[in-house]
C-alpha positions in Angstrom: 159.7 35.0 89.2 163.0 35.8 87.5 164.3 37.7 85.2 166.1 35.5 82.4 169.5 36.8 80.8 168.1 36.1 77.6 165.7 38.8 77.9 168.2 41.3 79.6 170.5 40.5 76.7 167.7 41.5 74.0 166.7 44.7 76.1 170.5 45.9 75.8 170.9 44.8 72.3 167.7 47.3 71.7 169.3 50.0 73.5 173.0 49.3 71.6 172.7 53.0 69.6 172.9 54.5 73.1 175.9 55.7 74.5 176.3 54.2 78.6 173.2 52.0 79.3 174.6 49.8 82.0 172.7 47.2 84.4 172.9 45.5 87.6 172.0 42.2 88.8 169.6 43.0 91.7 168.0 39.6 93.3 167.2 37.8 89.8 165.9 41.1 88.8 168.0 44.0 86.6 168.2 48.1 87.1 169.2 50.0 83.8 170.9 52.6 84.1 171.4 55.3 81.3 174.4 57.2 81.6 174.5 56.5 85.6 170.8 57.3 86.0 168.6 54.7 87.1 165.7 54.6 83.9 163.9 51.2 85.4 164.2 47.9 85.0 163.3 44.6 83.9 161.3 43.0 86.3 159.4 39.2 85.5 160.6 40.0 82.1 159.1 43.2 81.8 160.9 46.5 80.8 159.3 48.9 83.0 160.6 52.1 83.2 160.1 55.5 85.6 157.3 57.4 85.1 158.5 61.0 83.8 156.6 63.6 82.4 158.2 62.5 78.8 157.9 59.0 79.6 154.2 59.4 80.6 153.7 62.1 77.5 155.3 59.4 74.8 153.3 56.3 76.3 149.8 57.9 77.2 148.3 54.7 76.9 151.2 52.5 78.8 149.9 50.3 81.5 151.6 51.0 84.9 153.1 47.9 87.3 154.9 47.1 90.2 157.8 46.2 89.5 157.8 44.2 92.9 155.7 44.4 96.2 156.0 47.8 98.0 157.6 49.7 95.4 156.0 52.2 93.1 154.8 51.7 89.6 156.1 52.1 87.3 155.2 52.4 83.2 155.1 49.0 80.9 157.2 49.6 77.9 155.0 47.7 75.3 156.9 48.8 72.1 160.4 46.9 73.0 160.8 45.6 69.4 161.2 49.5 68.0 164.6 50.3 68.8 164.1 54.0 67.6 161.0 54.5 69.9 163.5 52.8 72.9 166.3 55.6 72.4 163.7 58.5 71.8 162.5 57.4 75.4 165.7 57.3 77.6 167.1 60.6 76.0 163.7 62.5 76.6 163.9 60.7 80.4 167.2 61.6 81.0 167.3 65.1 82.2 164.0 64.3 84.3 166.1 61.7 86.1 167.2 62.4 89.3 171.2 62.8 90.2 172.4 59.3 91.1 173.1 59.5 95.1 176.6 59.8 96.2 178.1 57.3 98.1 
């Protein structure tokens, strides 16, 4: 299944107090970027992002998913609706966040 737009659209509009979150259409699915870092996605309408050390430390109890078959899981951000928790997240992810590769 999908990702719908709607959703995307209310997952940016929860991140709109950071500065550079960017996404990419990726077969009906969308990566998130946060200042050219990949932090996850949205996958079936879920907001899953990587799991970090912060990430993991801030949602101890988080439920990890696939994000699609073969790939590695990932951790279900439950609390999507608290836009303060949301930017807390990505900047304590960011630094953990690998380079993005050159092309």
């Amino acid at each position: 299944m999908a990702s719908s737009k709607e959703y995307l659209d209310f997952i940016l509009e929860q991140l709109s107090e950071l500065d550079d979150v960017t996404y990419r259409a990726m077969m009906g699915e969308y990566i998130i970027y946060y200042r050219g870092k990949i932090v996850g996605g949205i996958y079936d309408d879920r907001f899953l992002v990587k799991p970090t050390k912060s990430a993991v430390e801030m949602m101890s109890n988080a439920d990890t998913e696939l994000p699609y078959d073969g790939a590695k899981e990932m951790l279900l951000v439950d609390d999507v609706d608290n836009k303060d928790f949301l930017r807390e997240l990505l900047e304590a992810m960011y630094e953990e966040l690998p380079a993005p590769k050159k092309k």
